[in-house]
PATI-118257 format. One line per 10 residues: number of its first residue (from 1); their letters; for each residue x, y, z of C-alpha. Coordinates in nm, 2 decimals. Each point is the difference from the previous one (the first is absolute). Layout:
# residues N
NUM	A	X,Y,Z; ...;
END
This chain:
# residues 473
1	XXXXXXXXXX	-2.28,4.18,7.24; 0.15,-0.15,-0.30; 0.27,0.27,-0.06; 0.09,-0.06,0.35; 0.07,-0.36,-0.05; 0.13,0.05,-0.35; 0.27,0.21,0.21; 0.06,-0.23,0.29; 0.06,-0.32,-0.25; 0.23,0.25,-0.23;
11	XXXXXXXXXX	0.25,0.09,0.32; -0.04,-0.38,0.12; 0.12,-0.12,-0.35; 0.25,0.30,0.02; 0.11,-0.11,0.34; 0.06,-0.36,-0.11; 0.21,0.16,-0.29; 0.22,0.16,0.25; -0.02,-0.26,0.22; -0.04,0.27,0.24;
21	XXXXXXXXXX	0.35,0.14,-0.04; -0.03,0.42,-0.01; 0.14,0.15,-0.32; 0.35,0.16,0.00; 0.08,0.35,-0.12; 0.26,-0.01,-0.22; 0.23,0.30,-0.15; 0.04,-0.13,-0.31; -0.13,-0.32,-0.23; 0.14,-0.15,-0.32;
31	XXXXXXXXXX	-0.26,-0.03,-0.26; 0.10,-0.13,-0.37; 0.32,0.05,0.10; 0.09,0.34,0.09; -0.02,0.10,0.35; -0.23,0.28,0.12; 0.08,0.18,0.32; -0.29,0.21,0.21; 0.19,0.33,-0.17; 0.01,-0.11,-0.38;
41	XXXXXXXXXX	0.38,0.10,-0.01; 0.08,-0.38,-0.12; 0.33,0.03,0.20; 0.00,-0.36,0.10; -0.12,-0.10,-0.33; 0.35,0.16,-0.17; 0.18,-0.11,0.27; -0.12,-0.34,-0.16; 0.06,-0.01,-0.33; 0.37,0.18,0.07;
51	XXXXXXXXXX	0.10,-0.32,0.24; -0.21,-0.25,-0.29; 0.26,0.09,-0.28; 0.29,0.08,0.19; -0.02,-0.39,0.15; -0.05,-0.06,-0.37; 0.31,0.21,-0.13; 0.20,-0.11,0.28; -0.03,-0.40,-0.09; 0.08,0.12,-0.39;
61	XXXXXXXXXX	0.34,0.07,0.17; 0.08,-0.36,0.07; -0.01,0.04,-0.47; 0.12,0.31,-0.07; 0.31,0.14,0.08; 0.21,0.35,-0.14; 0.20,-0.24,-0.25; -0.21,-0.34,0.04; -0.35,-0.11,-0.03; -0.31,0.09,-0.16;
71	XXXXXXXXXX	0.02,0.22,-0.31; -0.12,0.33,-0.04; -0.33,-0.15,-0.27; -0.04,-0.26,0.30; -0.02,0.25,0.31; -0.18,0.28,-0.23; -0.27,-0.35,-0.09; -0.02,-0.05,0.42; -0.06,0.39,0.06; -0.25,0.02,-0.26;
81	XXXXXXXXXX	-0.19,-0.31,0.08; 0.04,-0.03,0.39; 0.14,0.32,0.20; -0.23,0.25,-0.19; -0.34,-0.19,0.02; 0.03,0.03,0.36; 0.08,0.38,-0.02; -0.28,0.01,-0.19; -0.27,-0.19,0.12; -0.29,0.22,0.14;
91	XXXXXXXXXX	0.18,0.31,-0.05; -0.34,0.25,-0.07; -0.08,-0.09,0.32; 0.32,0.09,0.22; 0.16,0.24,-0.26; -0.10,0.36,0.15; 0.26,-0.22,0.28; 0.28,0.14,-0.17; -0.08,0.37,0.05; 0.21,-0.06,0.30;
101	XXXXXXXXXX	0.37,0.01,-0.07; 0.10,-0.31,0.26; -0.22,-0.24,-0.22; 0.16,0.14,-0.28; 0.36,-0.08,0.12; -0.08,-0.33,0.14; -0.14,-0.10,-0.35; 0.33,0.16,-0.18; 0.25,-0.18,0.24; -0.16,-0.37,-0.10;
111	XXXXXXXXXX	0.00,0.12,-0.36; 0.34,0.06,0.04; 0.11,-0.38,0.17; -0.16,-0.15,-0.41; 0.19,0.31,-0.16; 0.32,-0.10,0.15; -0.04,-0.35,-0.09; -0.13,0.06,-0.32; 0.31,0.26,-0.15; 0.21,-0.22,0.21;
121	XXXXXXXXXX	0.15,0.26,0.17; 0.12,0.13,0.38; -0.20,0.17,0.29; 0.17,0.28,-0.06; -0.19,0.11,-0.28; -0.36,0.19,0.01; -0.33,-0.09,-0.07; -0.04,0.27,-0.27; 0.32,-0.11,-0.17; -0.14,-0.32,0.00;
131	XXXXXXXXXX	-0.34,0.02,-0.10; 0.23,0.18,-0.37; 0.20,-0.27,-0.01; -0.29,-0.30,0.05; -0.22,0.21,-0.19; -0.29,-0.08,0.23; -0.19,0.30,0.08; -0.01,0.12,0.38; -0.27,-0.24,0.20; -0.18,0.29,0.11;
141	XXXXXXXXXX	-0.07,0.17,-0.31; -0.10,-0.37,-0.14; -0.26,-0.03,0.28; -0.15,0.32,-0.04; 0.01,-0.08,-0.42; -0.21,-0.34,0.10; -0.21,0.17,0.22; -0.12,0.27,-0.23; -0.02,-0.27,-0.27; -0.28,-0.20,0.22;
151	XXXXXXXXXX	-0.20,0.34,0.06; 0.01,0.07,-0.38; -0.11,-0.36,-0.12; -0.25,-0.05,0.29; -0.15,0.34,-0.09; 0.06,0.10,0.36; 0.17,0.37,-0.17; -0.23,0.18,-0.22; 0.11,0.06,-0.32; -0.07,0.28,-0.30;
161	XXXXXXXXXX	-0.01,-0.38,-0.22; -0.11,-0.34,0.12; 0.28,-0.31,0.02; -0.07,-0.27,-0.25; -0.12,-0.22,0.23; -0.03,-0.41,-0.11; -0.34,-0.13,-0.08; -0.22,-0.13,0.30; -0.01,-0.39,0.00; -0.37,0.00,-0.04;
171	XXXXXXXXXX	0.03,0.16,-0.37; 0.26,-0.25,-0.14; -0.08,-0.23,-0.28; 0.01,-0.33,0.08; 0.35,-0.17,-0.07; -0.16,-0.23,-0.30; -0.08,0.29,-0.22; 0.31,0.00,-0.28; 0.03,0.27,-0.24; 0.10,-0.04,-0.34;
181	XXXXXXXXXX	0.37,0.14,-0.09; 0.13,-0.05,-0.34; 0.39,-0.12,-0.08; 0.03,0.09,-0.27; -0.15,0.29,-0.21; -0.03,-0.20,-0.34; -0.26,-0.24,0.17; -0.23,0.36,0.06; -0.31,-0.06,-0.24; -0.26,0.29,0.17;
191	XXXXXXXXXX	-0.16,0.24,-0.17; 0.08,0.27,0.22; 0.35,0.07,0.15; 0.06,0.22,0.28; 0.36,0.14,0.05; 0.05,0.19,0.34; 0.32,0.19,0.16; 0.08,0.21,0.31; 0.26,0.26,0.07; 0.14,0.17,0.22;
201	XXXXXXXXXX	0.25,0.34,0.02; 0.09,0.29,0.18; -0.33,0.15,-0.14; -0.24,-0.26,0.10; -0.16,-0.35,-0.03; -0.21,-0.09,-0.31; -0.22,-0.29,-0.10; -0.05,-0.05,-0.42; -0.18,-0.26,-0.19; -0.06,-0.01,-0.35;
211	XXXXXXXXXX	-0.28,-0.21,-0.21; 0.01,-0.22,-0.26; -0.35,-0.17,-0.18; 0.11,-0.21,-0.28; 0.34,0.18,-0.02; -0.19,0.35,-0.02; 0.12,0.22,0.29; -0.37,0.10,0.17; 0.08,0.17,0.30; 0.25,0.16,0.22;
221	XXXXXXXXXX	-0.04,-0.02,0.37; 0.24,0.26,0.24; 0.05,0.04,0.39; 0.16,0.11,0.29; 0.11,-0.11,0.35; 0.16,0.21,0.29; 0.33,0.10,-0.07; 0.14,-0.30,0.28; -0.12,-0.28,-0.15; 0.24,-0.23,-0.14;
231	XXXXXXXXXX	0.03,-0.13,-0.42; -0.10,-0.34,0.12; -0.35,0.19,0.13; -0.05,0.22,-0.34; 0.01,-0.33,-0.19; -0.22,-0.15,0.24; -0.25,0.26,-0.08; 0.04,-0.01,-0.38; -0.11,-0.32,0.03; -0.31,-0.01,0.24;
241	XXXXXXXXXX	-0.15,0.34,-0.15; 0.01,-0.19,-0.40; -0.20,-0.27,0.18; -0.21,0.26,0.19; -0.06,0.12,-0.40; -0.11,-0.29,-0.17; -0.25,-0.09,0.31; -0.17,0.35,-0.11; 0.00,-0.08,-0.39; -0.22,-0.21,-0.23;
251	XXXXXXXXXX	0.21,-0.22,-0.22; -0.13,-0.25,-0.17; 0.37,-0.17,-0.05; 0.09,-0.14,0.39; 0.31,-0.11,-0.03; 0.27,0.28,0.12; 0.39,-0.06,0.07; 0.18,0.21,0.23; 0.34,0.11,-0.11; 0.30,0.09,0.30;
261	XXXXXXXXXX	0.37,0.09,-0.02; -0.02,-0.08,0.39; 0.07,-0.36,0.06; -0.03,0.07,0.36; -0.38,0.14,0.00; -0.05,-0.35,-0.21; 0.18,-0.21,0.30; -0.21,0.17,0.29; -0.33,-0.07,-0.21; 0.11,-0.37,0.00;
271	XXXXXXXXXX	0.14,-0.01,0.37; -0.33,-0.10,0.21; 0.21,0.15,0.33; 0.05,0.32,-0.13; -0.32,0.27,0.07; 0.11,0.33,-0.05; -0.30,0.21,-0.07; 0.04,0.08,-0.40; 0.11,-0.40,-0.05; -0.33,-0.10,0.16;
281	XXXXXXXXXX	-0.24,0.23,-0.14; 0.16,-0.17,-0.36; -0.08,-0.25,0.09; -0.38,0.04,0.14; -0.03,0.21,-0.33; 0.14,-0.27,-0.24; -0.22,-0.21,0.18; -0.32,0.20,-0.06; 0.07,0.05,-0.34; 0.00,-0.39,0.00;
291	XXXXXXXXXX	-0.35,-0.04,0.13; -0.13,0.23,-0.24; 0.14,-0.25,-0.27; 0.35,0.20,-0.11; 0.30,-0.21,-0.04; 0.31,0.21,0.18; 0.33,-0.11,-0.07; 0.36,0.17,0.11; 0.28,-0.01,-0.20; 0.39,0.17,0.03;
301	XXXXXXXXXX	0.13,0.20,-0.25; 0.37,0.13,-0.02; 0.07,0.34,0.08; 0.15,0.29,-0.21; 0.08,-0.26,-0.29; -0.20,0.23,-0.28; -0.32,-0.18,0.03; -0.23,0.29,-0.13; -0.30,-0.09,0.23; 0.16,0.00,0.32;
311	XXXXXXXXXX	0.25,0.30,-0.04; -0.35,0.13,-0.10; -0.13,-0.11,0.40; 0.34,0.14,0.12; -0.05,0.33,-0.18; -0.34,0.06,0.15; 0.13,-0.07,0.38; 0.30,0.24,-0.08; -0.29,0.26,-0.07; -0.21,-0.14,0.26;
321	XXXXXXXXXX	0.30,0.07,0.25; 0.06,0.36,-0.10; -0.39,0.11,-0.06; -0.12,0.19,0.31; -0.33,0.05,-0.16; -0.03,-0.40,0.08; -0.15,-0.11,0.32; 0.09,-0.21,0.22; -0.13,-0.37,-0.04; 0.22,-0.11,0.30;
331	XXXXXXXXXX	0.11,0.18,0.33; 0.12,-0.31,0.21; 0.37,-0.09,0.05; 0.14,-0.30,0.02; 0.24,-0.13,0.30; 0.32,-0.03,-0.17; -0.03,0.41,-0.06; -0.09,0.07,0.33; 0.29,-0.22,0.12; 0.27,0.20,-0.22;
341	XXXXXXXXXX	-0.10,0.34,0.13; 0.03,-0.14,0.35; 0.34,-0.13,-0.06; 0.07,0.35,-0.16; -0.08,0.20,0.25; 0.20,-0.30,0.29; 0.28,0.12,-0.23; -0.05,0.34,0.05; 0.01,-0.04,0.34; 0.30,-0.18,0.03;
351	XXXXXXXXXX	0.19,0.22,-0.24; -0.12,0.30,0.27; 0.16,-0.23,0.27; 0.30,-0.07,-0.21; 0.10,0.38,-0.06; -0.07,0.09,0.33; 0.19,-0.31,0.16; 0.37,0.12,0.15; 0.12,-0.43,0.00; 0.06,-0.16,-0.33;
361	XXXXXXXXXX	0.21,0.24,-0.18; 0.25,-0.26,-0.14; -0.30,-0.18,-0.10; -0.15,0.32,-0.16; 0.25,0.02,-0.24; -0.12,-0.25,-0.18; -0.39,0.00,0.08; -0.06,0.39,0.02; -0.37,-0.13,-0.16; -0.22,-0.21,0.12;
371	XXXXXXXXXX	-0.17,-0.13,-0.34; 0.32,-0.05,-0.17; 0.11,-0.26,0.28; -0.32,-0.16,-0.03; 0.02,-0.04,-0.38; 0.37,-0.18,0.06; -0.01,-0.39,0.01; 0.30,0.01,0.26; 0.09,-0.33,0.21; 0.23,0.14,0.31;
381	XXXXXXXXXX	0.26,-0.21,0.11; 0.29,0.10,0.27; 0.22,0.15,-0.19; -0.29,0.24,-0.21; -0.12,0.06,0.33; 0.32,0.10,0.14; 0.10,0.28,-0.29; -0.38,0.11,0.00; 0.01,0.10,0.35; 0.32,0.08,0.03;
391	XXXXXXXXXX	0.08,-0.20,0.32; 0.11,-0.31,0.15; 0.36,-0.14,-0.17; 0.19,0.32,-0.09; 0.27,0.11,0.19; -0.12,0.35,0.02; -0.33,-0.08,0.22; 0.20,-0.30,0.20; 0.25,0.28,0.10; -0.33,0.22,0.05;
401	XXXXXXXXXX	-0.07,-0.21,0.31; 0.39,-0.08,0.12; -0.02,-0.36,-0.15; 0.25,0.07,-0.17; 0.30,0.26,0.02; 0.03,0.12,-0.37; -0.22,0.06,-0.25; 0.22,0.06,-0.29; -0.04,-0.27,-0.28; 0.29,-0.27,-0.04;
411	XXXXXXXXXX	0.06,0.20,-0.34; 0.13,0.24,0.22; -0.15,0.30,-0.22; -0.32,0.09,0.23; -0.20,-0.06,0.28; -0.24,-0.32,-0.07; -0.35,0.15,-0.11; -0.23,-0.11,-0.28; 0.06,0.23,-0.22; 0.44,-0.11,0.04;
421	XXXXXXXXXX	-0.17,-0.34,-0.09; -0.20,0.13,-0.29; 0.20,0.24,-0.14; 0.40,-0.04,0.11; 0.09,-0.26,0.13; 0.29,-0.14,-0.19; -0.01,-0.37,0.18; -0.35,-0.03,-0.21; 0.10,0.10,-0.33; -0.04,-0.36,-0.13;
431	XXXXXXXXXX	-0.28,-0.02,0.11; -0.18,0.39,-0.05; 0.12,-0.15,-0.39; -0.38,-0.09,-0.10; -0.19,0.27,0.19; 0.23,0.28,-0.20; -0.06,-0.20,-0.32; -0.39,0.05,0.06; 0.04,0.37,0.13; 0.25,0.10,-0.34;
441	XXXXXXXXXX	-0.28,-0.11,-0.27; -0.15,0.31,0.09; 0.31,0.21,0.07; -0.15,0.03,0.39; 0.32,-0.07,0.26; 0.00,0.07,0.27; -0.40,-0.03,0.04; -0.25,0.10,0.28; -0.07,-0.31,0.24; -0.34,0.03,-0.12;
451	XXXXXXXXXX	0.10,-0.06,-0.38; 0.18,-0.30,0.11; -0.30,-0.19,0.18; -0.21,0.11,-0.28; 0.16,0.01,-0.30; 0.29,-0.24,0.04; -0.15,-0.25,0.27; 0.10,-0.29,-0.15; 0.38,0.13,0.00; -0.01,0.18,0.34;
461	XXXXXXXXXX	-0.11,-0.34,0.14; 0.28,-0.22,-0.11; 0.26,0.23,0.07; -0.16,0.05,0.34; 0.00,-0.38,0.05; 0.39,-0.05,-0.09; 0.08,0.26,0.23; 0.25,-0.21,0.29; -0.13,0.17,0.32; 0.19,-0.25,0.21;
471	XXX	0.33,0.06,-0.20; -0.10,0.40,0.04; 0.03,0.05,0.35;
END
């Protein structure tokens, strides 16, 4: 009897909820911001996001225009922190999406309306020309590169080695605890001294620490960490496994300084928002030793400066590094590594994409690799755009598409191409004056386009920007 009526009041209070209306069967609902349709295909979802920035790009036109407007640092700033954060945004959810080529395309093409903008160029050009010139990587290679990034961190992919995960906020120290970090080293007064160093090489990552008690070197500590983990990490270690040492001795003198040639392990210990895993167990250790009546104090010592007891601690991580009869006192690696081998292997892919590509080939020229165009700090402007690609104001491509009814340059020698421009044309001999001076330190005229984005930028760029289209044609 009282279920029954605990049933009939539940639907009544239900019913008043509704207000008696029925509930409606929908195809599809928008929850934290991505739509999810009845199939999981997240068509309407990417048919969202494409119309978000391209309403976004499209009012960036009112700014930026092929010779006025927004610079290239500006639009690149806009891409970065407004157009890609909504490519981005929940992409492990919808990224197995772009298994289908039409999501794929429809993603490219809005890539392409900021790429245009950005290299100010025409619409003439294509997206994988672009994404060279820009130097922003495909969008759908960067959403698959976030994705698997999430599925890493979260620990959603299994893993031969665990991600260096932050320290949970229920094992933080509170804020008000301060750890003593000296100056200067002339102020040190202990009676032991501690000097710790990492390294890390082609071989492997070590961990040393050497001992001093009154000046006498005691002890010499030595360890390893998986081959991925960064320097920052082995000196990290160096440091929490001498602390982990003196918690396991029976000194009578308590007073210990802890010597560092890594000013950036210091400014973590002292930055309460940082809570990487190795910077907080230093500091739970530091404090233990504390409680049990040690006085632990951190000092920075100059590296590689002939100071005998820490090219001692640098020695002993060099042997560490090398020494597989070691083990292994750390296996987990940090983000920043896990990040660089994902961008790694995004390169790969577009490098695959860039060979195989049959558009571009003006462009390719000059970018045939990926990571070298990333490396370059190059700000596009009209005129770079226009030799890069190999389009838009030359005579030869006007006359390509009966603008025009010549192509042969004004200098009347050959037909108007970039490499006439470049290499022959005799109305720019003024001006080809600086980029020959550049190319003739080294004895290498005429050069590959590729040597002169790379090697002679800064030349290549002015001559490109004195070049008089207008007067050209």
């Amino acid at each position: 009897m009282l279920l029954s009526r605990r049933k009939r009041k539940e639907r009544k209070d239900l019913e008043i909820y509704l207000n008696f209306r029925p509930l409606t069967q929908v195809i599809s609902l928008k929850y934290l911001g991505i739509i999810i349709d009845s199939k999981l295909t997240f068509r309407e979802y990417i048919n969202y996001i494409t119309e978000k920035c391209s309403k976004l790009i499209f009012a960036l036109s009112r700014s930026t225009k092929i010779n006025w407007g927004l610079s290239y640092n500006a639009l690149k700033t806009i891409h970065t922190g407004a157009i890609l954060p909504l490519f981005l945004y929940g992409a492990p959810i919808w990224v197995n999406a772009l298994n289908k080529a039409c999501y794929r395309t429809k993603l490219n093409r809005v890539q392409r309306l900021i790429n245009i903008r950005i290299a100010k160029s025409y619409r003439t050009v294509s997206n994988e020309a672009l994404c060279m010139i820009t130097g922003l990587t495909p969008i759908d290679i960067k959403i698959e590169e976030t994705s698997r990034l999430f599925q890493i961190t979260k620990g959603n992919i299994k893993e031969k080695v665990q991600f260096d995960h932050d320290t949970r906020t229920k094992h933080w120290l509170h804020r008000a605890i301060s750890f003593s970090i000296l100056e200067d080293c002339k102020e040190d007064d202990s009676t032991i001294r501690i000097y710790t160093d990492g390294s890390k090489n082609e071989q492997g990552v070590g961990a040393g620490t050497a001992i001093f008690i009154t000046g006498k070197h005691t002890s010499s500590l030595q360890y390893r960490l998986n081959f991925r983990c960064t320097n920052n990490l082995s000196e990290q270690a160096a440091i929490l496994k001498s602390l982990e040492y003196l918690q396991t001795t029976n000194m009578a003198a308590k007073m210990v300084t802890v010597y560092t040639d890594s000013q950036t392990t210091l400014d973590s210990i002292k930055n309460a928002r940082i809570h990487t895993s190795l910077i907080d167990k230093i500091r739970l250790q530091t404090r233990k030793l504390e409680q049990a009546d040690w006085n632990v104090r951190f000092c920075w010592v100059k590296a590689h400066v002939g100071t005998l007891r820490n090219e001692l601690a640098d020695r002993l991580a060099k042997e560490a590094a090398t020494n597989a009869d070691i083990a292994i006192c750390y296996n987990k690696i940090p983000k920043s590594v896990v990040l660089r081998e994902l961008e790694k292997t995004s390169v790969e892919k577009w490098q695959s994409i860039w060979n195989c590509s049959t558009k571009g080939n003006a462009t390719e020229e000059y970018f045939p690799i990926v990571t070298e165009r990333l490396n370059m700090k190059i700000s596009t402007n009209q005129h770079l755009t226009t030799m890069l690609k190999g389009h838009d104001n030359k005579k030869s491509y006007l006359n390509r598409f009966k603008i025009i009814t010549s192509s042969v340059c004004p200098c009347g020698k050959n037909d108007q191409t970039t490499d006439h421009l470049l290499y022959e044309c005799e109305l720019l001999k003024t001006q080809r004056n600086g980029l020959l001076i550049a190319a003739s330190k080294s004895g290498d005229w005429p050069t590959s386009k590729k040597a002169l984005i790379s090697k002679y930028y800064k030349a290549f760029k002015i001559f490109v920007n004195s070049i008089p289209f207008d007067n050209l044609g």
